[in-house]
DSSP file (Angstrom, degrees, kcal/mol; ACC not computed):
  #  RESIDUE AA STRUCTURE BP1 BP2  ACC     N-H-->O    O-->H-N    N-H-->O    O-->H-N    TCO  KAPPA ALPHA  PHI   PSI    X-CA   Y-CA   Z-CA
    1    1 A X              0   0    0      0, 0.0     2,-0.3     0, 0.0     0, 0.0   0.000 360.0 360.0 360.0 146.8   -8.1   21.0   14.5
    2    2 A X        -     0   0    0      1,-0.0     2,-0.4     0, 0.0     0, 0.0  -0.775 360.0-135.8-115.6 152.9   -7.4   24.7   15.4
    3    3 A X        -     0   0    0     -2,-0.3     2,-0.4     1,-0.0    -1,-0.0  -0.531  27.5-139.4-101.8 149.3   -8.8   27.0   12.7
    4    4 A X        +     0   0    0     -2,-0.4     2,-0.2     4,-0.1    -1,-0.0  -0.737  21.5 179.9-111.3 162.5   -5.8   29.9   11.9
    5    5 A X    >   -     0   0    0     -2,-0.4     3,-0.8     0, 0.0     0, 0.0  -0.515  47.8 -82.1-154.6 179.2   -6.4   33.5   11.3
    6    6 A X  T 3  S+     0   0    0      1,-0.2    -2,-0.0    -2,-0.2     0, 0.0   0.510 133.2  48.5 -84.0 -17.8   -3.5   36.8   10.5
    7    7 A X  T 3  S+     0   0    0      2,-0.1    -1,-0.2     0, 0.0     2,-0.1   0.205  79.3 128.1-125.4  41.6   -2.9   36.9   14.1
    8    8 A X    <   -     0   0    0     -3,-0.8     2,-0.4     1,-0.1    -4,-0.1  -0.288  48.5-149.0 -87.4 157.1   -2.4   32.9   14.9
    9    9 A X        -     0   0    0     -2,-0.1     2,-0.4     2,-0.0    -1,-0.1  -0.910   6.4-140.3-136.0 175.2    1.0   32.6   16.9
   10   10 A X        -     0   0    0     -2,-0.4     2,-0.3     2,-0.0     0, 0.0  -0.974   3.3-146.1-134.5 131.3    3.6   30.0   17.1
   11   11 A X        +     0   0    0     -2,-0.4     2,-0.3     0, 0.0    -2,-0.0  -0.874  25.7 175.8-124.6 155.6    5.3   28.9   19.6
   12   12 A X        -     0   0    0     -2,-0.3     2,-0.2     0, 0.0     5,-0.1  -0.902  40.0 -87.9-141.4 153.9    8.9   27.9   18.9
   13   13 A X        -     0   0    0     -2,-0.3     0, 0.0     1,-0.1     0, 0.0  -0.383  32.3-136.7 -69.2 154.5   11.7   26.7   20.9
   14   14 A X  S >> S+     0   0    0      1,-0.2     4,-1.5     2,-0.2     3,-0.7   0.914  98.6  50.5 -80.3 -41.9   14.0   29.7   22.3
   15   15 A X  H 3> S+     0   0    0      1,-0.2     4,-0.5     2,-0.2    -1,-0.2   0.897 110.9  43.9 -49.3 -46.9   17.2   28.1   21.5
   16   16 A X  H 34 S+     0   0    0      1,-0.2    -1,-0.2     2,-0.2    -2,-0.2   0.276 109.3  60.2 -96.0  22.3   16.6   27.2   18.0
   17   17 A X  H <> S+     0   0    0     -3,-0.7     4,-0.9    -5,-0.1    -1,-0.2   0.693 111.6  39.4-102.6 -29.5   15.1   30.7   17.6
   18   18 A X  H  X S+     0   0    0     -4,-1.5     4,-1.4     2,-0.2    -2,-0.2   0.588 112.2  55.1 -71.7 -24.8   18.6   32.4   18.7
   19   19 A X  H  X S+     0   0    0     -4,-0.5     4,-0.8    -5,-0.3     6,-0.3   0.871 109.2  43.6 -85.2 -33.6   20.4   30.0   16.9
   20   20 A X  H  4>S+     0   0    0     -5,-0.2     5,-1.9     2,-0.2     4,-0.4   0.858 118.8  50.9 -74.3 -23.9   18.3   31.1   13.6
   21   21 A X  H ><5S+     0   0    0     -4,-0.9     3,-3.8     1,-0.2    -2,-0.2   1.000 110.8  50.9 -58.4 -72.3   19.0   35.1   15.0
   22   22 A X  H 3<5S+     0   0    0     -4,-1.4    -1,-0.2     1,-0.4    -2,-0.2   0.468 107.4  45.8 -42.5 -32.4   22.4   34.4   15.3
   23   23 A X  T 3<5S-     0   0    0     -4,-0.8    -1,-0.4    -3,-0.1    -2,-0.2   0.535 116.9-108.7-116.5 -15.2   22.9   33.1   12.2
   24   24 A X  T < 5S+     0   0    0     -3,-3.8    -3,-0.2     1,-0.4    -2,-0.2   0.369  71.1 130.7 102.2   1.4   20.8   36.0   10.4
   25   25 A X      < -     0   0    0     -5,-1.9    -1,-0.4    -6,-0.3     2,-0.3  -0.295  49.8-120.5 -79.4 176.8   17.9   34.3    9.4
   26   26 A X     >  -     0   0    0      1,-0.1     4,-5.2    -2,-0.1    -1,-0.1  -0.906   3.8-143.8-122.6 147.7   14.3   35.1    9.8
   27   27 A X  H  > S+     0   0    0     -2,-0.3     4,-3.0     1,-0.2    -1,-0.1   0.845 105.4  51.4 -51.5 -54.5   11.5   33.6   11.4
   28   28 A X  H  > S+     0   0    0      2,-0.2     4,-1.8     1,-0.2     5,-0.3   0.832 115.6  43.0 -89.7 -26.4    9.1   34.6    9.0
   29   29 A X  H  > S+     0   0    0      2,-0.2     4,-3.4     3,-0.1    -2,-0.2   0.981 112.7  57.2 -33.7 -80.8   11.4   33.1    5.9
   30   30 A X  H  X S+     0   0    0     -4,-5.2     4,-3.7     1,-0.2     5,-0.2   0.725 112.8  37.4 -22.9 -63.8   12.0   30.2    8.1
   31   31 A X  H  X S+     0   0    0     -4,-3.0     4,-1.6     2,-0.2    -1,-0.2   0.941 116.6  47.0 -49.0 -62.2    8.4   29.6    8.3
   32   32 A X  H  X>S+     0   0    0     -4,-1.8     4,-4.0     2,-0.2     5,-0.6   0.870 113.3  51.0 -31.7 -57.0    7.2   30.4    4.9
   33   33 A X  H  X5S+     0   0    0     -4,-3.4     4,-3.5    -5,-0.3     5,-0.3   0.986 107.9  49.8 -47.4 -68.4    9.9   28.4    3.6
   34   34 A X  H  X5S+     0   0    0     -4,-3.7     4,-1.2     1,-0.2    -2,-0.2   0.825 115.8  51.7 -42.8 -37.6    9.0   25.4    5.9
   35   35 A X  H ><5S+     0   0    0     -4,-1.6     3,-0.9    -5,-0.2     5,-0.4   0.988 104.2  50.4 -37.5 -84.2    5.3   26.1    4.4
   36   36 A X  H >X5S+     0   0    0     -4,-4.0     4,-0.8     2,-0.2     3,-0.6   0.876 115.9  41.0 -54.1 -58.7    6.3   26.1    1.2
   37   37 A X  H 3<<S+     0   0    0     -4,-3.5    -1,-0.2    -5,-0.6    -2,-0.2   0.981 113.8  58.6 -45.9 -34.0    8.2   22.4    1.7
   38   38 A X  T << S+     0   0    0     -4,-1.2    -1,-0.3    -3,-0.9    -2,-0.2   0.631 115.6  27.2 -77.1 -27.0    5.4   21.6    3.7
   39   39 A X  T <4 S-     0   0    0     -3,-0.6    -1,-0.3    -4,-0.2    -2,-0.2   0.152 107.2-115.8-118.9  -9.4    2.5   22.1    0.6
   40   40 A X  S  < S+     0   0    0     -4,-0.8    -3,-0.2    -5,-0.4    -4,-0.1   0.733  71.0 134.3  99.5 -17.6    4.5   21.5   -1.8
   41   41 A X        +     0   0    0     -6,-0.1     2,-0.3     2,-0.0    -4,-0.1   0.155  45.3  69.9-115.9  46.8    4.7   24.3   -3.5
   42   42 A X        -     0   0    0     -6,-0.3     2,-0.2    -9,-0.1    -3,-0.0  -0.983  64.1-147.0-103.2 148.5    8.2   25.2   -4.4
   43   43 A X    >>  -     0   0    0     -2,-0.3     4,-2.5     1,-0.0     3,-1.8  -0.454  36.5 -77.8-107.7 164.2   10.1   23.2   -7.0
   44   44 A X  H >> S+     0   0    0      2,-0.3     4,-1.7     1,-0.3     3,-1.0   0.887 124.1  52.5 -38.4 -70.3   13.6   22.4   -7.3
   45   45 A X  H 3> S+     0   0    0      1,-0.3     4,-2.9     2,-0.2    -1,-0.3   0.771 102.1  57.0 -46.4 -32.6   14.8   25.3   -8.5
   46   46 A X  H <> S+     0   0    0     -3,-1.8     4,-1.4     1,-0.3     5,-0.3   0.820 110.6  48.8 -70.1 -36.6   13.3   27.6   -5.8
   47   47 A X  H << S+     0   0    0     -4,-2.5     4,-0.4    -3,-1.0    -1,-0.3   0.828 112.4  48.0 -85.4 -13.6   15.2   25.5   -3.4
   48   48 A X  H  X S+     0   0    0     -4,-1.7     4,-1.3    -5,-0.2    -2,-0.2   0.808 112.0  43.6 -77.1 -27.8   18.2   25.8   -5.4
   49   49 A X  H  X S+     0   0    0     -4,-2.9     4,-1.1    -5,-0.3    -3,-0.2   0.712 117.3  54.1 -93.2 -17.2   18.2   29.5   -5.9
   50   50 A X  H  X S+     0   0    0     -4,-1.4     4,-1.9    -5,-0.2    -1,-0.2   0.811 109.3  52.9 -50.6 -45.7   17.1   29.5   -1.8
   51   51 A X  H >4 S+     0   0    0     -4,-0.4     3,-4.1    -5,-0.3     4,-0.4   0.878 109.6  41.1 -60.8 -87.8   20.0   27.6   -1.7
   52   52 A X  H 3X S+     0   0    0     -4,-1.3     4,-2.5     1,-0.3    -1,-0.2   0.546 109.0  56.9   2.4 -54.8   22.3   30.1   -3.5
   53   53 A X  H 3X S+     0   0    0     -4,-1.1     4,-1.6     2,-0.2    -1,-0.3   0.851 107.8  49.6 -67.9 -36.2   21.1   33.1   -1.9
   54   54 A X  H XX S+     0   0    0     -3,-4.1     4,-2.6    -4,-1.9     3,-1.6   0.999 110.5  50.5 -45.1 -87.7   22.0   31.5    1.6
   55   55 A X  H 3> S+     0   0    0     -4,-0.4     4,-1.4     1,-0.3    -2,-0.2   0.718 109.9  50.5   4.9 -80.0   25.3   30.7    0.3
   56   56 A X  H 3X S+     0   0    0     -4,-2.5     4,-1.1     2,-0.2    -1,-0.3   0.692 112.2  44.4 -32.3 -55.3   25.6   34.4   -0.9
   57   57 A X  H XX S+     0   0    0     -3,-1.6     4,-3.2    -4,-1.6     3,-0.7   0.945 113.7  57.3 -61.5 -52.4   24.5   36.1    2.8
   58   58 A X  H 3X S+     0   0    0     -4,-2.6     4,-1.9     1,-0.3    -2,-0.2   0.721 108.3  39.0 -45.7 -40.8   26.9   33.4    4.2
   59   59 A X  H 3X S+     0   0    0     -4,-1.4     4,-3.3    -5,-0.3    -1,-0.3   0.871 113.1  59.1 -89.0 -30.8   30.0   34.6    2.1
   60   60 A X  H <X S+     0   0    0     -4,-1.1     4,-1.5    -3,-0.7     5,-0.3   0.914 112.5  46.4 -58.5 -55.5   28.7   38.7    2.8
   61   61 A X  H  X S+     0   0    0     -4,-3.2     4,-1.9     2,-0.2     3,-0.5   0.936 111.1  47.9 -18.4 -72.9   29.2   37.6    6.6
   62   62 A X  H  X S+     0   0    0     -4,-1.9     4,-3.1     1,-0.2    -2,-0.2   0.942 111.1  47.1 -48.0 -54.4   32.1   36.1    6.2
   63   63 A X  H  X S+     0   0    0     -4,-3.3     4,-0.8     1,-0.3    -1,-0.2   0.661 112.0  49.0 -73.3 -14.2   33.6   38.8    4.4
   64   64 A X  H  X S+     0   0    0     -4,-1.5     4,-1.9    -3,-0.5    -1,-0.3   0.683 117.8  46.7 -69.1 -32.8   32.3   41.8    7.0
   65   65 A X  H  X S+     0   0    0     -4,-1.9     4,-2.1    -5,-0.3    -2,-0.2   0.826 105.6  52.0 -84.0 -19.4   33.7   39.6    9.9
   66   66 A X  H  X>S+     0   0    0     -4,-3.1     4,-3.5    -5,-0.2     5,-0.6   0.909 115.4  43.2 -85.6 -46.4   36.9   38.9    8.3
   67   67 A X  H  X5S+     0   0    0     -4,-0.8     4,-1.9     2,-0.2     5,-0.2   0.996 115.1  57.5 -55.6 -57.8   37.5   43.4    7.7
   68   68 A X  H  X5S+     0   0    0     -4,-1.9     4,-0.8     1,-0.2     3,-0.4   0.905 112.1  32.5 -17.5 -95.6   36.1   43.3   11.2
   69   69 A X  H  X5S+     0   0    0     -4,-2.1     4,-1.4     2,-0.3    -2,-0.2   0.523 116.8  54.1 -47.1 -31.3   39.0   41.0   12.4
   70   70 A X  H  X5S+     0   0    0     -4,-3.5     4,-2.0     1,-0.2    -1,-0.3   0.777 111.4  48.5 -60.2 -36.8   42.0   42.3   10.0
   71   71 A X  H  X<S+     0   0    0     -4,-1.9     4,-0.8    -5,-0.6    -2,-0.3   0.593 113.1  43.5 -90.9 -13.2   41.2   45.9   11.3
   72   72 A X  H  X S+     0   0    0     -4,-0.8     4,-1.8    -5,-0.2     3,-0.2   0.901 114.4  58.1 -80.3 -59.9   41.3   44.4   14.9
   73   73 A X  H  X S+     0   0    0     -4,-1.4     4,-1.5     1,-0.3    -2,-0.2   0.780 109.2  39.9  -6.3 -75.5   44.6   42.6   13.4
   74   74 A X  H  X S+     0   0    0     -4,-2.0     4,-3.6     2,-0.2     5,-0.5   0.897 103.6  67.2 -66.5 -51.7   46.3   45.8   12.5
   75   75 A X  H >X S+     0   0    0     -4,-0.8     3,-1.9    -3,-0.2     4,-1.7   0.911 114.6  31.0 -24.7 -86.1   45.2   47.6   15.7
   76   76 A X  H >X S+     0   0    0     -4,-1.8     3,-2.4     1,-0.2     4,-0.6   0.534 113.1  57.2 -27.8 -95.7   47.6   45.1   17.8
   77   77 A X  H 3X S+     0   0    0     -4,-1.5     4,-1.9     1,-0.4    -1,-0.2   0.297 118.1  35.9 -93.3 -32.3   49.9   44.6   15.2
   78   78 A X  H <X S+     0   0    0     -4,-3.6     4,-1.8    -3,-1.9    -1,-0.4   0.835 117.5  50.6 -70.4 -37.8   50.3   49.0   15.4
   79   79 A X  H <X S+     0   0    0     -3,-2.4     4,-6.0    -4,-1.7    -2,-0.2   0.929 113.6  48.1 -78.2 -55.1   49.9   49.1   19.0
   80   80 A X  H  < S+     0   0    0     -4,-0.6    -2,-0.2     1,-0.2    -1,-0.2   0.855 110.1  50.5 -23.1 -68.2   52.8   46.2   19.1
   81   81 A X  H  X S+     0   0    0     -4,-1.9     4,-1.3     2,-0.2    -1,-0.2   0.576 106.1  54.5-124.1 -52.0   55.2   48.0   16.9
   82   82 A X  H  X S+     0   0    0     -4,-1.8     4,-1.6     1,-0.2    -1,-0.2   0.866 106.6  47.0 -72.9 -32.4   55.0   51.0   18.7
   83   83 A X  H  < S+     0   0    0     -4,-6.0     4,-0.3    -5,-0.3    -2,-0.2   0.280 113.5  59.9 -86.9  20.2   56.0   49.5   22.3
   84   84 A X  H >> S+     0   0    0      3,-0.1     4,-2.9     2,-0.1     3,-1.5   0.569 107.5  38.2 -92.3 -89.1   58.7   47.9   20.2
   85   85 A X  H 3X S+     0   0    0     -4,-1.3     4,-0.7     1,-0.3    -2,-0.2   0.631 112.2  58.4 -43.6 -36.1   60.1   50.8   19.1
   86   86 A X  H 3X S+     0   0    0     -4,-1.6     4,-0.8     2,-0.2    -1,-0.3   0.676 110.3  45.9 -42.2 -48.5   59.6   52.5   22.4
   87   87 A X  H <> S+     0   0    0     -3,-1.5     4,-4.2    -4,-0.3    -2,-0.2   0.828 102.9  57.3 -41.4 -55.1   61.6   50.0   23.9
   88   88 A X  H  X S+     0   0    0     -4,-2.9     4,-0.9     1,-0.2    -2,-0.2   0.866 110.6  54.2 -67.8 -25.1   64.4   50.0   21.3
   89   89 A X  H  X S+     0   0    0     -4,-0.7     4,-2.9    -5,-0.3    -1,-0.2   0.792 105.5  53.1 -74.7 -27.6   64.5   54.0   22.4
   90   90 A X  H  X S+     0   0    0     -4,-0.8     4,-1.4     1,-0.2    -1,-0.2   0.866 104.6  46.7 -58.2 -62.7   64.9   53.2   25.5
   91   91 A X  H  < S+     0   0    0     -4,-4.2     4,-0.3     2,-0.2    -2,-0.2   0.505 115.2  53.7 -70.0  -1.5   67.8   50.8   25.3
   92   92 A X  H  X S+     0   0    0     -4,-0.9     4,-1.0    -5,-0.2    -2,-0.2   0.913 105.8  45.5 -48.0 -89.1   69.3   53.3   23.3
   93   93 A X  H >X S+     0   0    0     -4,-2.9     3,-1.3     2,-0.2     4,-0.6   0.807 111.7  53.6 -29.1 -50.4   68.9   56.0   25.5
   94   94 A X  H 3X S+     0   0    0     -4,-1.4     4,-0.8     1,-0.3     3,-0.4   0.831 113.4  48.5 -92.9 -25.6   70.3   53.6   28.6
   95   95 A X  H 3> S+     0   0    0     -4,-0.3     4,-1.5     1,-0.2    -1,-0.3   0.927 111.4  49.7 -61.1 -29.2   73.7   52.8   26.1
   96   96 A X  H << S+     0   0    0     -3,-1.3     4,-0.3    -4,-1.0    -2,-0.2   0.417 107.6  48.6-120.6  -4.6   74.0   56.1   25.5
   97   97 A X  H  < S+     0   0    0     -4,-0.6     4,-0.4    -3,-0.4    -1,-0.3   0.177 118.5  44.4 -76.3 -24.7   73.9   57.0   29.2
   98   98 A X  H >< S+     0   0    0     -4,-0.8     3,-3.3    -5,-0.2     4,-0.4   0.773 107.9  57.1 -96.7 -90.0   76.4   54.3   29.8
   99   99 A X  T 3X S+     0   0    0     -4,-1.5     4,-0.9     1,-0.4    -3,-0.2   0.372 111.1  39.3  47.7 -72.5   78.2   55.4   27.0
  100  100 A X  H 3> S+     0   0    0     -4,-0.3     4,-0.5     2,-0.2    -1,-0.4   0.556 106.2  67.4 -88.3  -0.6   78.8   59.3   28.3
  101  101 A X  H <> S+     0   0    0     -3,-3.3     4,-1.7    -4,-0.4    -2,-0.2   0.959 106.3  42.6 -51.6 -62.7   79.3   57.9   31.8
  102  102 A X  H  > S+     0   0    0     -4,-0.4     4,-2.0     1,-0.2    -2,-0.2   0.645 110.3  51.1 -23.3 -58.8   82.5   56.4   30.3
  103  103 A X  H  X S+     0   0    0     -4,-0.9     4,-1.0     2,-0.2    -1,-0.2   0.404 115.9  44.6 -86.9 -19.8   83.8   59.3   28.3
  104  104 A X  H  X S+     0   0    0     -4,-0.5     4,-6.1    -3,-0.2    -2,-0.2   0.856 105.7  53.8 -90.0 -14.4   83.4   61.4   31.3
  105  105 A X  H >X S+     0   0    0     -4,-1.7     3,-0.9     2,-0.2     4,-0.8   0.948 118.1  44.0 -58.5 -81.7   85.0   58.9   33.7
  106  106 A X  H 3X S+     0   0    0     -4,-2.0     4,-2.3     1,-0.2     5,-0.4   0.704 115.9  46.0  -1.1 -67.1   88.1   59.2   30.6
  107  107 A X  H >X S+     0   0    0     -4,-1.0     3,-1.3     2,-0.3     4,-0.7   0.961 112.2  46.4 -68.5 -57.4   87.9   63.1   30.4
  108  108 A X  H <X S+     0   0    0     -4,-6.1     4,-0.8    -3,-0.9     3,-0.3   0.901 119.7  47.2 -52.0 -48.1   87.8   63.5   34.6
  109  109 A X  H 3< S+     0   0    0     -4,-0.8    -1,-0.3     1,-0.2     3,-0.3   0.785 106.5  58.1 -49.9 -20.0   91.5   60.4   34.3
  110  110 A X  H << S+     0   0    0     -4,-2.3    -1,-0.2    -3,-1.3    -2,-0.2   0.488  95.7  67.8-118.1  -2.9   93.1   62.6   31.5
  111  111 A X  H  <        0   0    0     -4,-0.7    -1,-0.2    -5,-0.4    -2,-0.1   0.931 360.0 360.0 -56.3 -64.3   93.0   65.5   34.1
  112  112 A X     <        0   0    0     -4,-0.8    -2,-0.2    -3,-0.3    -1,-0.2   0.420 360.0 360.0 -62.8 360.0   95.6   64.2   36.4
């Protein structure tokens, strides 16, 4: 048996330590918590109000990634909306060029 100390380390797989990054947990939760399960010594509630708090970070996520993505949303939607309109000035302009082509063609017949 290996006797443990404040500076014992743990070795962990690298994947499921990125996956726990990724996801915003902590190590040292992780562990403690796994401790805890492990001894015994939290009760039902502590694992419900664990629960709960999880839950909580999880919807805080959500809701910074979702402002994130609307405000990316809007970007396009602006960037969009302007080469729209840019366009429509454009075919304007090219009617309106056809348009006085026409009316001079008229004005140059109405000479003779």
């Amino acid at each position: 048996m290996q006797n443990f100390n404040d500076t014992t380390s743990v070795k962990i797989n690298r994947e499921k330590k990125n996956l726990a990054k990724s996801k915003g947990l902590k190590l040292q939760d992780l562990l403690d918590s796994a401790l805890n399960d492990e001894l015994g010594l939290c009760n039902e509630e502590d694992k419900v109000n664990e629960r709960i708090e999880r839950l909580k970070q999880e919807i805080k996520n959500l809701e910074i990634e979702k402002e994130k993505n609307l405000a990316d949303c809007d970007k396009k939607i602006n960037i969009l909306m302007r080469n729209l309109r840019d366009m429509r000035d454009r075919e304007e302009e090219n009617y309106n060029d056809k348009i006085n082509i026409l009316k001079a063609k008229i004005e140059y017949l109405e000479q003779f």
